[in-house]
DOZA-322659 format. One line per 2 residues: number of its first residue (from 0); for each residue z, y negated, x negated of C-alpha. Coordinates in steps of 0.05 Angstrom, whole numbers, padded with zeros to 5 digits, always signed. Last residue first. Example, Ala and Ser with C-alpha at 12.3 -4.5 7.8 and 13.67 -1.06 7.14 Angstrom:
2
1) +00143:+00021:-00273 | +00156:+00090:-00246
This chain:
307
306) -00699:-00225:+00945 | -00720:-00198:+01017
304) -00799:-00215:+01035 | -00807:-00205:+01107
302) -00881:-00209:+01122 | -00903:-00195:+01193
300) -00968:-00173:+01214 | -01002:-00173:+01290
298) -01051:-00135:+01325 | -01085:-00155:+01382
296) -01067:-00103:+01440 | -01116:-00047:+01451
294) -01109:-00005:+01517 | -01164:+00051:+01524
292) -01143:+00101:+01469 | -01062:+00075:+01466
290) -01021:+00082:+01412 | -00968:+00017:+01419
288) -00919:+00074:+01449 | -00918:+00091:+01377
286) -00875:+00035:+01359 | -00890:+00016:+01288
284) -00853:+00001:+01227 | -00881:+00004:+01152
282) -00837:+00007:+01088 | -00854:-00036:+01029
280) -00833:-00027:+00952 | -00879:-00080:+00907
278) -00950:-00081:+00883 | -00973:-00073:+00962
276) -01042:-00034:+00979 | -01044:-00016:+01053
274) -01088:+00036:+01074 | -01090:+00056:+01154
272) -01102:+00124:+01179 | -01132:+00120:+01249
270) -01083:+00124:+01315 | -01117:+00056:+01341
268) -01091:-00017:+01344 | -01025:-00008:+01305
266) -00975:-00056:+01321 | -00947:-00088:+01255
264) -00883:-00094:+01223 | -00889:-00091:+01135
262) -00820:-00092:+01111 | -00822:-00121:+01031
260) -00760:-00091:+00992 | -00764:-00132:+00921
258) -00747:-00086:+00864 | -00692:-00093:+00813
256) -00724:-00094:+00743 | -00703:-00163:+00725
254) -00639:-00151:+00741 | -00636:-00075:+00698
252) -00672:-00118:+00643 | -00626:-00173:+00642
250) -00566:-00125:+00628 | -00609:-00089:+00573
248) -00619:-00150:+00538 | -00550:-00170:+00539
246) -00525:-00109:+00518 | -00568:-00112:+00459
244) -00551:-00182:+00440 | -00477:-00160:+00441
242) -00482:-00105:+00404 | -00511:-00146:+00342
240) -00461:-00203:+00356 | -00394:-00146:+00358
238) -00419:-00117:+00295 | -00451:-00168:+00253
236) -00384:-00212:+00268 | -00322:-00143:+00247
234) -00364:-00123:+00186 | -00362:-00202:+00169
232) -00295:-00197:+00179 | -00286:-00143:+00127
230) -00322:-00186:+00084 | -00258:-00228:+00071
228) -00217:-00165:+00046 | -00264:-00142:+00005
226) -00276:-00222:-00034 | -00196:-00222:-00023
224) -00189:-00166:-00081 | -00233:-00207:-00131
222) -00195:-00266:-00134 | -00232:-00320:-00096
220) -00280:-00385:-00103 | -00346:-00352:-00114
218) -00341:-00297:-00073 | -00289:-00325:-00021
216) -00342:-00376:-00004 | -00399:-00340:+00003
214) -00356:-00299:+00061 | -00343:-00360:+00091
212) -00410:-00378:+00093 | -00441:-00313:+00122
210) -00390:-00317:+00176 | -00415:-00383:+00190
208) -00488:-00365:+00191 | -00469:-00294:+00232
206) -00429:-00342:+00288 | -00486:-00393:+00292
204) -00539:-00350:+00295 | -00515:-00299:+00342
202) -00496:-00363:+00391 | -00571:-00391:+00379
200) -00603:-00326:+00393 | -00558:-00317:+00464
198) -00568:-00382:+00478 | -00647:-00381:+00470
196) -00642:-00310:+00517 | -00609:-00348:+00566
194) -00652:-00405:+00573 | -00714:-00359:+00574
192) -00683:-00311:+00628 | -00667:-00369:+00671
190) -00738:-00374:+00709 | -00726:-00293:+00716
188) -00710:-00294:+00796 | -00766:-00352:+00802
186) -00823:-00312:+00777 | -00873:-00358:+00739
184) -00849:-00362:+00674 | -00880:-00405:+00619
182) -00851:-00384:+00554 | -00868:-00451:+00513
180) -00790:-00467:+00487 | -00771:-00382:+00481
178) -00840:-00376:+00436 | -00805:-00435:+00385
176) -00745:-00412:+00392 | -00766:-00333:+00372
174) -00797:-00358:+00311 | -00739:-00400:+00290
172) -00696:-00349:+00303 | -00718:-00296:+00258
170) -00734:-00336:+00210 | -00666:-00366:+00200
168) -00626:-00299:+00204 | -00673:-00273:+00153
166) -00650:-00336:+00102 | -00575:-00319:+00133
164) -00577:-00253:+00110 | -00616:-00269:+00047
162) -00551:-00323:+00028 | -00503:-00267:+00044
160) -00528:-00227:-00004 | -00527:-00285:-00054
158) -00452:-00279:-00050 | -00445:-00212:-00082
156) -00475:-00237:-00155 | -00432:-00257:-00204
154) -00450:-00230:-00272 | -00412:-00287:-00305
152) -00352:-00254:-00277 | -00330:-00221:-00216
150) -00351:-00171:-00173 | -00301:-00122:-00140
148) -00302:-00062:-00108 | -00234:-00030:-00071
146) -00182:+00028:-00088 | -00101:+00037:-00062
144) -00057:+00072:-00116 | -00012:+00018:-00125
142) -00072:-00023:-00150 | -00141:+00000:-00170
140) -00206:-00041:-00157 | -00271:-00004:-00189
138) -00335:-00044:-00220 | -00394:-00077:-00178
136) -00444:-00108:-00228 | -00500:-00105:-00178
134) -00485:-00073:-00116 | -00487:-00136:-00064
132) -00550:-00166:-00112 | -00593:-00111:-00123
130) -00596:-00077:-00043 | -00595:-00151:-00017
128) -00661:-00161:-00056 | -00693:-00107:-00026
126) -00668:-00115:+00044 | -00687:-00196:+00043
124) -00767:-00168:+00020 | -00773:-00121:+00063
122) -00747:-00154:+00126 | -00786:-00218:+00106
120) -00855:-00178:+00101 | -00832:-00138:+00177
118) -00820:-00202:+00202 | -00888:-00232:+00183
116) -00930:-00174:+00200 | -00902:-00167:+00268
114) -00910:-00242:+00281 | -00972:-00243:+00256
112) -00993:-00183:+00306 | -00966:-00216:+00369
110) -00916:-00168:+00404 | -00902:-00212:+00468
108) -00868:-00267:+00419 | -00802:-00252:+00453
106) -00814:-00178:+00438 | -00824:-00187:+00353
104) -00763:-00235:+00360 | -00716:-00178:+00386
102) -00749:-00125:+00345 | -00729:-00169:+00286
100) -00666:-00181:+00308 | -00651:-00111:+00319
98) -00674:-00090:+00252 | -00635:-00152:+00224
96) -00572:-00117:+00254 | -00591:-00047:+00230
94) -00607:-00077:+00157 | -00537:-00108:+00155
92) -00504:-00050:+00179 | -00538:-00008:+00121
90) -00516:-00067:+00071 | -00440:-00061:+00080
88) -00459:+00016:+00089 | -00470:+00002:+00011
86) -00418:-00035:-00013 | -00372:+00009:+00026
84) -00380:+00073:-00012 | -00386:+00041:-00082
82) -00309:+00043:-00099 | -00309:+00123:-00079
80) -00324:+00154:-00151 | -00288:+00099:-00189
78) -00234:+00104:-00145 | -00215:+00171:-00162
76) -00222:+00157:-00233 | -00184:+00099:-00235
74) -00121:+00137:-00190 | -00117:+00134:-00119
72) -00052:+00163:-00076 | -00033:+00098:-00042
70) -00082:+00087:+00018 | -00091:+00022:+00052
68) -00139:-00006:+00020 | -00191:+00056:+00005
66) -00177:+00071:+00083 | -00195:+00000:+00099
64) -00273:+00002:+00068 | -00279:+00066:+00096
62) -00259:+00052:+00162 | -00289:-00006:+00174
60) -00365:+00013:+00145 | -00352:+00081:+00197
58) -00344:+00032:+00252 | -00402:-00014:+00234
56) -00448:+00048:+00227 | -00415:+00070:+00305
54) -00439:+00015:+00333 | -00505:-00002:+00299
52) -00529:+00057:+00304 | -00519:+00073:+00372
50) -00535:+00007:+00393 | -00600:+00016:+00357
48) -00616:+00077:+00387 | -00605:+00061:+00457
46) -00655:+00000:+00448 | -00702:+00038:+00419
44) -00701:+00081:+00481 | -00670:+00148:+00479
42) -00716:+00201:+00496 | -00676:+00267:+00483
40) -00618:+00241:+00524 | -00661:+00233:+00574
38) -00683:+00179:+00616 | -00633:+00130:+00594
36) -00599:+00081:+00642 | -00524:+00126:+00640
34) -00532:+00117:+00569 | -00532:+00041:+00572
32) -00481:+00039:+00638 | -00432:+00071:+00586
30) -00443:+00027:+00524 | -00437:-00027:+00579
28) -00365:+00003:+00602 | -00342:+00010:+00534
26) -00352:-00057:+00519 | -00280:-00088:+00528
24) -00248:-00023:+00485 | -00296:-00040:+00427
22) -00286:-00114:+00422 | -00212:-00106:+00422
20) -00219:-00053:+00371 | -00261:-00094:+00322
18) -00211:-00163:+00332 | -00157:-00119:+00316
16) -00190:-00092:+00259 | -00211:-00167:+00234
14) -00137:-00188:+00237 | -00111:-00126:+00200
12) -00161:-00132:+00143 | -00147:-00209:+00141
10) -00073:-00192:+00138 | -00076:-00147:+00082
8) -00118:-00188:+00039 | -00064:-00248:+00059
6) -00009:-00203:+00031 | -00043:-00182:-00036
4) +00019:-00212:-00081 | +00074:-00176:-00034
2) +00046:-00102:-00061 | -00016:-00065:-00026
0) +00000:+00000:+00000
């Protein structure tokens, strides 16, 4: 257990799992409506997926990160063997969350090809360079038999990764800003869905940039032990903010996927077939003492569109 010295590490670790566990309790119920909307659970949607991933990648990158803090029974070479384990699902959540961001922007620009290209260039190249910089250098943290990664020194390079995430971050929503401003939408139920989706980019981007920024800060201006402490709140932001995008999506989807129920009423002028071609749900009512060979009334239709 960490000694008196390391008490704010301790407390940012505790504050950012409480935070995680709240967050995980209060969304059980959408995780639950999301698998309950799938299909099959052999043909998950990409949506499915990523919450999956993201989820339970951002729970595993807790747990592993806090079990090397909290435990007592490390020794150098112990740690030196596990030290590197969180580093990198530290940048495996970070790729899932810029996966769904990307897929997010590619499907608010209506799948344009540029857009595609360009996201996909910027994901490659931020991924890459996050991969050198948050494991560069790293070197084992032992004391009182807990275990941790630091990076220190004139070889100081763990903040930059924080720097790409927010470079992405930026791309990623200025392209889907600028298609959200000039999405014309016609249907009145989803006139809000724009709006909404912009806030919902603009609050993910706010939250991750600061997050980012604090966590640049404790690398260059901390001790070593408090830059691991300090990014397990980041774990805690790109977790909940991912999610939440995802949830949101789905949510607007099952709205905007409600159908109308149109009642078609009309007296029937002969007992022929008759074709009607709706692109919504209808039902048709007739009285079929209105079936008469010799006696034809003039037929009448009533529309009674329900929202």
């Amino acid at each position: 257990m960490p000694g008196p010295n390391t008490q704010s590490d301790t407390y940012f670790r505790i504050v950012s799992l409480s935070i995680a566990l709240y967050d995980y309790i209060l969304t059980l119920p959408a995780e639950w409506r999301l698998y309950r909307s799938q299909s099959s659970i052999t043909r998950l949607s990409i949506a499915c997926i990523l919450f999956i991933l993201i989820r339970y990648t951002s729970i595993l990158t807790l747990f592993i990160s806090n079990y090397g803090w909290f435990a007592t029974s490390f020794t150098h070479e112990s740690c030196s063997r596990f030290y590197m384990v969180a580093p990198v699902l530290k940048v495996g959540q970070t790729m899932i969350s810029q996966v769904i961001l990307g897929v997010r922007t590619v499907n608010i620009a209506r799948r344009r090809s540029w857009v595609k290209w360009v996201m996909i260039t910027v994901f490659t190249i931020t991924t890459a360079l996050e991969w050198f910089t948050n494991l560069f250098h790293r070197y084992p943290l032992t004391s009182n038999g807990n275990c941790s990664a630091g990076n220190s020194g004139p070889h100081l390079s763990a903040w930059s990764f924080h720097l790409l995430a927010m470079i992405y971050d930026l791309v990623a929503m200025t392209i889907s800003t600028a298609f959200l401003l000039n999405m014309d939408i016609r249907d009145k139920r989803l006139s809000q869905l724009p709006q909404i989706m912009f806030y919902d980019g603009l609050g993910y981007f706010a939250v991750l940039t600061a997050a980012n920024i604090v966590n640049m800060i404790f690398y260059l201006r901390s001790r070593p032990a408090l830059q691991s402490s300090a990014s397990n709140l980041g774990f805690t932001v790109v977790w909940i903010m991912s999610q939440r995008i995802l949830i949101h999506l789905r949510e607007l989807a099952a709205e905007s996927n409600t159908p109308d129920s149109i009642v078609i009423s009309r007296n029937l002028d002969s007992s022929r077939a008759v074709q009607v071609h709706v692109e919504q749900t209808f039902s048709v009512e007739y009285d079929p003492r209105e079936l008469k060979r010799d006696h034809l009334r003039k037929p009448s239709l009533s529309w009674d569109s329900r929202s």
